[in-house]
TIZA-567083 format. One line per field, with one value per residue (C-alpha): residue number from 1; residue in three letters; chain; x, y, z. Coordinates in steps of 0.1 Angstrom, whole numbers. Example, Ala and Ser with C-alpha at 12.3 -4.5 7.8 and 13.67 -1.06 7.14 Angstrom:
2
i [1,2]
aa [ALA,SER]
ch [A,A]
px [123,137]
py [-45,-11]
pz [78,71]
***
This chain:
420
i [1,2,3,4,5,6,7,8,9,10,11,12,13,14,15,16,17,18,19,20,21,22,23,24,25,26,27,28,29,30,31,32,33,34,35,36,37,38,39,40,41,42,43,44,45,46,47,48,49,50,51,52,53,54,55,56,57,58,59,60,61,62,63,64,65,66,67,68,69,70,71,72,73,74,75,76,77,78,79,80,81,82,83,84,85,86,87,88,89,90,91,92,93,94,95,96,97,98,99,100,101,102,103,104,105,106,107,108,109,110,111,112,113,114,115,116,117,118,119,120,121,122,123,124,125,126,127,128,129,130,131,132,133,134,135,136,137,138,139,140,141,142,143,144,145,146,147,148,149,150,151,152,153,154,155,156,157,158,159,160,161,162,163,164,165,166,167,168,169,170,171,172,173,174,175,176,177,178,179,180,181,182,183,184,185,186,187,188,189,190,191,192,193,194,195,196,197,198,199,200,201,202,203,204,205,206,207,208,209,210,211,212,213,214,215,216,217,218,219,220,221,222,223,224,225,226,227,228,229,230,231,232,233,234,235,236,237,238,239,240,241,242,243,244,245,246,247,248,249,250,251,252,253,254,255,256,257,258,259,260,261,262,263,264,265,266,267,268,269,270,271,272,273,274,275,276,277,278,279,280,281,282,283,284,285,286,287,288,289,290,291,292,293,294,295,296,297,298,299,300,301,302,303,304,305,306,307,308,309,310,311,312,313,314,315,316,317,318,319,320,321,322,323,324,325,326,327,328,329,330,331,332,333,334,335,336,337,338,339,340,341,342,343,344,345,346,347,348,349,350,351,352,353,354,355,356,357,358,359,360,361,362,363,364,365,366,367,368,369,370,371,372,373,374,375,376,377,378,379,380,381,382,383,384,385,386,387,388,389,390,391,392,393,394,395,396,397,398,399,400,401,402,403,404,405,406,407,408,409,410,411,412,413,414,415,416,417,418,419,420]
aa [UNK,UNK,UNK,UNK,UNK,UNK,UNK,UNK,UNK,UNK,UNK,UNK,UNK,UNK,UNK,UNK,UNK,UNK,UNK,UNK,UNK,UNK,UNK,UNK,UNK,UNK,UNK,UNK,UNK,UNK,UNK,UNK,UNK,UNK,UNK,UNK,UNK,UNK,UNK,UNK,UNK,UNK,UNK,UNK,UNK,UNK,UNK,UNK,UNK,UNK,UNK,UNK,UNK,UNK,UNK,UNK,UNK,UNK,UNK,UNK,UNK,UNK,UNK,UNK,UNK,UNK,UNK,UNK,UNK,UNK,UNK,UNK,UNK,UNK,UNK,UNK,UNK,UNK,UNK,UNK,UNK,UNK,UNK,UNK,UNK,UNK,UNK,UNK,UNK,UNK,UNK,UNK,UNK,UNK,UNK,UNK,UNK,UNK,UNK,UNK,UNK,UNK,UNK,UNK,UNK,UNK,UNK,UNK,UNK,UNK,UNK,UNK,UNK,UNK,UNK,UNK,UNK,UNK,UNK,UNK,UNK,UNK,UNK,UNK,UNK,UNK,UNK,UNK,UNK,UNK,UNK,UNK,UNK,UNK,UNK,UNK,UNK,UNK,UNK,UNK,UNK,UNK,UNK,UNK,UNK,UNK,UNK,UNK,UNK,UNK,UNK,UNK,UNK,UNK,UNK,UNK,UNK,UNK,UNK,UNK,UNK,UNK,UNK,UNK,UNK,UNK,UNK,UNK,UNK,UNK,UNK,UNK,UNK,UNK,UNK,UNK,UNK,UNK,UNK,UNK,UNK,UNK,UNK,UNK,UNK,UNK,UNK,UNK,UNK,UNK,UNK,UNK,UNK,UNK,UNK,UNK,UNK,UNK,UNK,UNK,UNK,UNK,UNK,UNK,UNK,UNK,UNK,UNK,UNK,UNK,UNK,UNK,UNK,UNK,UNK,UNK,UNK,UNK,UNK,UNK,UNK,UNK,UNK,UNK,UNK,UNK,UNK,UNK,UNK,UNK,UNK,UNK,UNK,UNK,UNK,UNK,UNK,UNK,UNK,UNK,UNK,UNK,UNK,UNK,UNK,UNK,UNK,UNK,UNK,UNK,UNK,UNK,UNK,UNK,UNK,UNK,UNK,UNK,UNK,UNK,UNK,UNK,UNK,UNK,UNK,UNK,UNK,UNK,UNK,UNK,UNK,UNK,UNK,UNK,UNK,UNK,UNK,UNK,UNK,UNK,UNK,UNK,UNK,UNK,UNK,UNK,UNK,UNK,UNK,UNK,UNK,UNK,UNK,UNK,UNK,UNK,UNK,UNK,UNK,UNK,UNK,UNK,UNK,UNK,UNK,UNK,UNK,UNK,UNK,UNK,UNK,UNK,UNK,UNK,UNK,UNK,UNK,UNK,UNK,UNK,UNK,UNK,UNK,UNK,UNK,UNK,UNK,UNK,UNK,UNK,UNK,UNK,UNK,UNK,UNK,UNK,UNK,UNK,UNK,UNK,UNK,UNK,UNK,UNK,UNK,UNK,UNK,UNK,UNK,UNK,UNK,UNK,UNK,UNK,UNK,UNK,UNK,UNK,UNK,UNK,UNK,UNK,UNK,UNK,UNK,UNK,UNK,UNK,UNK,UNK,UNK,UNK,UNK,UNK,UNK,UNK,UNK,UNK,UNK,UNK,UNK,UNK,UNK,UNK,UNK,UNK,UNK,UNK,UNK,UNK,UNK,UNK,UNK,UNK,UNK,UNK,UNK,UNK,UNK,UNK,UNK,UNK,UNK,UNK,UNK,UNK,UNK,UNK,UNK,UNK,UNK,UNK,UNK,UNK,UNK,UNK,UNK,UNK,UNK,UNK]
ch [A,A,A,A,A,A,A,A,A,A,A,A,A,A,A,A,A,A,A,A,A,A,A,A,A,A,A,A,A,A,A,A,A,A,A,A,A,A,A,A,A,A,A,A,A,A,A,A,A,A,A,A,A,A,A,A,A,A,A,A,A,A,A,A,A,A,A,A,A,A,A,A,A,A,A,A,A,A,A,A,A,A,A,A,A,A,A,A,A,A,A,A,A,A,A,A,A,A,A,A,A,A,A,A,A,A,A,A,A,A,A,A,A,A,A,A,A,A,A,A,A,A,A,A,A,A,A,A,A,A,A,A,A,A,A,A,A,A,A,A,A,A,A,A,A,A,A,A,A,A,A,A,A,A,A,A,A,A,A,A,A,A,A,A,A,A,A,A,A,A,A,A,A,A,A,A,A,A,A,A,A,A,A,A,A,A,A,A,A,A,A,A,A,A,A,A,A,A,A,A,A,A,A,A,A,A,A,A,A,A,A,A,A,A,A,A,A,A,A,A,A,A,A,A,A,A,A,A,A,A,A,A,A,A,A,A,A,A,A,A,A,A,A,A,A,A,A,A,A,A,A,A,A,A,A,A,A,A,A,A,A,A,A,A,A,A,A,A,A,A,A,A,A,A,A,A,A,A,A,A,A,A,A,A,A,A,A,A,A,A,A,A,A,A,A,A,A,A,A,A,A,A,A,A,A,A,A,A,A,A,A,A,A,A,A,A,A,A,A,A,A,A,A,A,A,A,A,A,A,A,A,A,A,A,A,A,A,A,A,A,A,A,A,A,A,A,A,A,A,A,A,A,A,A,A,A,A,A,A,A,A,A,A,A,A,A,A,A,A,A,A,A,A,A,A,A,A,A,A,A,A,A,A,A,A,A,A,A,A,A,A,A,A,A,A,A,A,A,A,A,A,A,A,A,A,A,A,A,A,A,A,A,A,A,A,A,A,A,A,A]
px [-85,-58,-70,-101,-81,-67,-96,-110,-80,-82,-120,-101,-75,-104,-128,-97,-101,-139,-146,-153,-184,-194,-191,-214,-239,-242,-255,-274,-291,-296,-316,-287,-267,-246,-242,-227,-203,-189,-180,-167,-137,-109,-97,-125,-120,-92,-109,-141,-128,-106,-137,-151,-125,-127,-164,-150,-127,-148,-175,-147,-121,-137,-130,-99,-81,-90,-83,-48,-45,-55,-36,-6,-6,15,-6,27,25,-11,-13,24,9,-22,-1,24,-5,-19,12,25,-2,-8,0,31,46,31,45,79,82,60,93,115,98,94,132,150,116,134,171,154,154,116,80,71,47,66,98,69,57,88,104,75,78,116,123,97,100,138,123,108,143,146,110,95,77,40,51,67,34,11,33,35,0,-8,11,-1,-35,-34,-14,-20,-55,-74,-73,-92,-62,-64,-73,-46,-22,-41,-29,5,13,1,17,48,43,35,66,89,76,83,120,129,126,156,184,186,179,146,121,109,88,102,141,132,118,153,178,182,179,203,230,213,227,221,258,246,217,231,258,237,200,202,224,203,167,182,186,150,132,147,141,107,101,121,97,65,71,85,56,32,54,23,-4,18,28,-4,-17,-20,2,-25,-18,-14,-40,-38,-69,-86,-119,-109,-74,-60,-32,2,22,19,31,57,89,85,51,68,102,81,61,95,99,72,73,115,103,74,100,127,101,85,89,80,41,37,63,46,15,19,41,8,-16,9,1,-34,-31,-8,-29,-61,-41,-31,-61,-55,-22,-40,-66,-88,-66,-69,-81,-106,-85,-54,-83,-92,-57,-51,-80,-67,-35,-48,-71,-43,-19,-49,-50,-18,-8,-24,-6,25,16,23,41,74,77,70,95,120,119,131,167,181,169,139,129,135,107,85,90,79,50,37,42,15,-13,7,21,56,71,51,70,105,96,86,120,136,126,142,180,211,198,223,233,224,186,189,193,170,143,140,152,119,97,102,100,66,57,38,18,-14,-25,-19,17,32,17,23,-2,-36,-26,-20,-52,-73,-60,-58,-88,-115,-102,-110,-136,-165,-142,-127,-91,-94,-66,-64,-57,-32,-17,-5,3,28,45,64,80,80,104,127,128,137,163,182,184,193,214,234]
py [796,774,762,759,737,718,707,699,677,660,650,639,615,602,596,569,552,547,537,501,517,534,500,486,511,509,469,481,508,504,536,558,528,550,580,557,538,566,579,542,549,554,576,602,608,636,650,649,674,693,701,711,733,753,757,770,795,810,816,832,848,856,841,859,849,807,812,824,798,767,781,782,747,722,697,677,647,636,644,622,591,593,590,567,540,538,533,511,492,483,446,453,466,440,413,425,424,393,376,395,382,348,347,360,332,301,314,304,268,273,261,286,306,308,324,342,362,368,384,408,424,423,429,452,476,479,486,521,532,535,536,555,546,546,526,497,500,492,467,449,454,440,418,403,410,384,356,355,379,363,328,336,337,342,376,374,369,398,426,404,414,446,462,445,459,494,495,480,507,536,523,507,539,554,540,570,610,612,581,588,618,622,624,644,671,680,666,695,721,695,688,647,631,594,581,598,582,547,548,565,550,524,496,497,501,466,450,455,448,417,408,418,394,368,371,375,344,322,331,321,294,267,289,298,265,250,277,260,270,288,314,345,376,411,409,431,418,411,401,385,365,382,352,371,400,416,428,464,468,457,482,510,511,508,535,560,548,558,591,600,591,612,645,637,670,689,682,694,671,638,644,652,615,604,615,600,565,570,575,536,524,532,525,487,480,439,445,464,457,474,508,515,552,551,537,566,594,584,579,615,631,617,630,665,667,657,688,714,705,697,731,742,723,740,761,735,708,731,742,708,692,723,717,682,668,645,615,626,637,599,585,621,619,582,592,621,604,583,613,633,626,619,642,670,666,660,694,709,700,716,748,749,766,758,717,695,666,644,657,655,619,614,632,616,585,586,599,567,541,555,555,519,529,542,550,583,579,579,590,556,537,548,536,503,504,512,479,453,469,445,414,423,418,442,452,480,477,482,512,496,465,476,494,460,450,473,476,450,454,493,483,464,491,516,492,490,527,534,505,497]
pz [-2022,-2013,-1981,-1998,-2032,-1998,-1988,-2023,-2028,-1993,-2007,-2036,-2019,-2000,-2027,-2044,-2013,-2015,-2051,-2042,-2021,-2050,-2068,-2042,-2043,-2082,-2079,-2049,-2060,-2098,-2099,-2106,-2113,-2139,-2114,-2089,-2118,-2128,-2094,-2088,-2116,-2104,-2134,-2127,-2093,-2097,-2130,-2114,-2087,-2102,-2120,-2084,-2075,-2105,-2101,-2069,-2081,-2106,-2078,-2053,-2074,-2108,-2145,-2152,-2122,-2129,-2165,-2153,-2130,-2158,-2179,-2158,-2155,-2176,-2189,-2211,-2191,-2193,-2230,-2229,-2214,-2233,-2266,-2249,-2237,-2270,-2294,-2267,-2265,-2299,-2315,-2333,-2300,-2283,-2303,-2302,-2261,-2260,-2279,-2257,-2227,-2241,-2251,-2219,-2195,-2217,-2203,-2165,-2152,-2141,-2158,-2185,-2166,-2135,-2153,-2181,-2148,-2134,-2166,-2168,-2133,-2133,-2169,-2183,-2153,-2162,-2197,-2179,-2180,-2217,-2230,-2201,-2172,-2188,-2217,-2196,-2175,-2202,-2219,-2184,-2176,-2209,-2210,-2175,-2186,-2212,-2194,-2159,-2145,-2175,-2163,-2132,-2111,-2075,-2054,-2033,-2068,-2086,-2054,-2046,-2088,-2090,-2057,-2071,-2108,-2094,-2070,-2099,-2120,-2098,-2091,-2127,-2146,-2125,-2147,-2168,-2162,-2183,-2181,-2144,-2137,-2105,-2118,-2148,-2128,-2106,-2133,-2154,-2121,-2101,-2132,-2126,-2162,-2169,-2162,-2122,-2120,-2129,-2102,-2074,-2080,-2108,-2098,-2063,-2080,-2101,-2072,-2054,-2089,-2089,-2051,-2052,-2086,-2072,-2038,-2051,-2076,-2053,-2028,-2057,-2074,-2072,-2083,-2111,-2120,-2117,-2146,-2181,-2207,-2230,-2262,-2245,-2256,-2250,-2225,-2247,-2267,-2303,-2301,-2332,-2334,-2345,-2354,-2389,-2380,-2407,-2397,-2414,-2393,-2363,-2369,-2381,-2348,-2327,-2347,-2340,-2300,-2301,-2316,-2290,-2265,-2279,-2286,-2247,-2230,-2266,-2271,-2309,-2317,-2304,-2310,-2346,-2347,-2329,-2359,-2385,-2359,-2363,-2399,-2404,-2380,-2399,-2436,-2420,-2399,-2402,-2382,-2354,-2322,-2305,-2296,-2261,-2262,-2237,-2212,-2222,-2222,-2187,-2176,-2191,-2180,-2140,-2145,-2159,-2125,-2105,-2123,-2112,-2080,-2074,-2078,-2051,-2022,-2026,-1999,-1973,-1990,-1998,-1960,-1944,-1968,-1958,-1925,-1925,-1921,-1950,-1927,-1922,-1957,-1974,-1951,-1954,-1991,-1992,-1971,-1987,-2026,-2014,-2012,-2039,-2075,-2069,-2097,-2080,-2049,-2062,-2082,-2050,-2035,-2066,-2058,-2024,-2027,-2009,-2006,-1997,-2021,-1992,-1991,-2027,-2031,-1999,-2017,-2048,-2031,-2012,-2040,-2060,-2032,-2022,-2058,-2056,-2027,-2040,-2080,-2075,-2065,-2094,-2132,-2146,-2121,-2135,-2169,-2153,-2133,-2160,-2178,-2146,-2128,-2144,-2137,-2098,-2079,-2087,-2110,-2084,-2066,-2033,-2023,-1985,-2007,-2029,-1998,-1981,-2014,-2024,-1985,-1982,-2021,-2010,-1979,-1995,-2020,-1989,-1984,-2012,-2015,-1977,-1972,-2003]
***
């Protein structure tokens, strides 16, 4: 079974890779149109066979025995980012770090969307660090949504920004113990608090979130200065304008968001603050837009196909990254993060005894540079995929695409952590 959940997921990785075909064939071949749309989403792919490989397992070892095996599996973090996109997401929330931004762009001697873009991939992805890695992903995607990949901005801009927004993402949340997936799996087994994570990963991570803004916007500067200066949206359809916006509305959704942070790991808890959401957000309708559930049940239902078959691959995955020095596991981690959730590997690691503190730090080190590489690299990516991924061609990001995109921010990532 695990050779054959090996296999399934190998499919898997490769059917990311191809959803622009699919794309292709569904304007091609408007027959089955909707057959070959829904295989060309990106959020279905790992749900979709995860589905297969328990079709699988019920044929070759029974119902009790994939019952077990579902039922083993921790399903927190999908049901986390689900509730974390759509709080975050809404226009209270979004009014409060549009200010933010707005206040820290006017500090910078540049043209207001030149310094507007660089605060949200330097900024925001810091954010990650306090509010979580999904949440700063949706606001940022949002938020970039709205200003920039609305205004028909170039191709070349739309992968430059989000391999640079996925990389800052995956690197940004690691100024605390608990708002990156791959840190909060080893810091309760390792003894990893906030105050060590600051002085071994968070000054460093700083450092290439600001290099790889400061690059990508100076490598853009024209196209971004040439952009008019229009009333930013939520690029979402019926966006309202929030210059309204009370401060109690705003304050009691900080509120509710500080609270689903705070109850993360305990899913009764934030779920239950997510229904008492629902129920303001339904009592106060005129201080709301459309709520982006589809686009967190997708993101969910990815991340839930990627837990099931994810937990099949520790069969080889714990060996290979066993064998390796402390070198050699940085780069291998970095590697393997891109064909594997990120947090899954770091757990992986954490279940190895008598590690080093050397191929500790390489580990992780490793997991969260490779984290921009592909969306499945790191949890937070699909949620900003399935906001950005319509303002792209055919409406599909190429993964050999955002590949490229992301190397170059990935490397000096690498750097930071190996060098400083």
């Amino acid at each position: 079974m695990q050779i054959v959940a090996t296999a399934i997921f190998a499919l898997a990785i490769l059917h990311t890779f191809s959803t622009k075909f699919f794309e292709r064939l569904a304007h091609s071949r408007p027959a089955h149109s909707g057959v070959w749309h829904l295989l060309a989403e990106v959020e279905i792919v790992f749900g979709f066979w995860a589905l297969v490989m328990a079709v699988v397992m019920f044929s070759l070892q029974g119902t009790d025995a994939t019952k077990a095996y579902i039922n083993g599996r921790n399903f927190t973090e999908p049901m986390f980012v689900f509730v974390i996109m759509v709080v975050a997401g809404t226009r209270p929330v979004l009014h409060m770090a549009r200010r933010i931004v707005q206040v820290f762009a006017r500090l910078l001697p540049l043209r207001e969307s030149v310094a507007t873009y660089f605060v949200i991939l330097t900024l925001v992805p810091l954010l990650g660090s306090f509010i979580t890695e999904p949440a700063a992903m949706t606001l940022a995607a949002i938020l970039l949504a709205g200003r920039f990949y609305s205004l028909n901005i170039s191709e070349r801009l739309k992968y430059a920004t989000l391999g640079v927004l996925f990389v800052n993402i995956s690197i940004g949340g690691t100024l605390t113990a608990y708002a990156a997936p791959p840190v909060l799996m080893v810091a309760a087994t390792w003894s990893w608090d906030t105050a060590f994570m600051l002085t071994h990963f968070g000054w460093k991570a700083a450092i290439a979130v600001f290099i790889n803004g400061a690059a990508v916007t100076l490598l853009f500067r024209r196209e971004l200065a040439a952009l008019a200066a229009k009333s930013e949206t939520r690029g979402e359809a019926g966006t309202n304008a929030d210059t309204a916006m009370p401060l109690w509305v705003v304050i009691l959704h900080l509120a509710m968001l500080a609270g689903i942070v705070v109850f993360a790991h305990y899913p009764p808890l934030f779920i239950g603050l997510f229904l008492l959401f629902m129920g303001v957000a339904s009592a106060y309708p005129q201080y709301q837009d459309r709520l982006i559930l589809r686009e967190g049940l997708l993101v969910a239902f990815f991340l839930a196909g990627l837990v099931v078959l994810g937990g099949m691959q520790q069969w080889w995955l714990q060996p290979l990254l066993s064998s390796m020095s402390a070198d050699a596991v940085f780069w291998g981690a970095t590697a393997l993060t891109a064909i594997t959730d990120n947090a899954a590997l770091t757990y992986l690691g954490s279940l190895v005894e008598g590690l080093s503190d050397e191929f500790k730090y390489a580990l992780v080190a490793g997991a969260v540079t490779g984290g921009g590489l592909t969306v499945i690299a790191n949890a937070p990516n699909p949620a900003g995929m399935s906001i950005l991924r319509k303002y792209f061609a055919d409406e599909s990001v190429s993964a050999g695409g955002l590949l490229a995109a992301a190397l170059l921010p990935t490397l000096v990532a690498a750097a930071a952590f190996r060098l400083l």
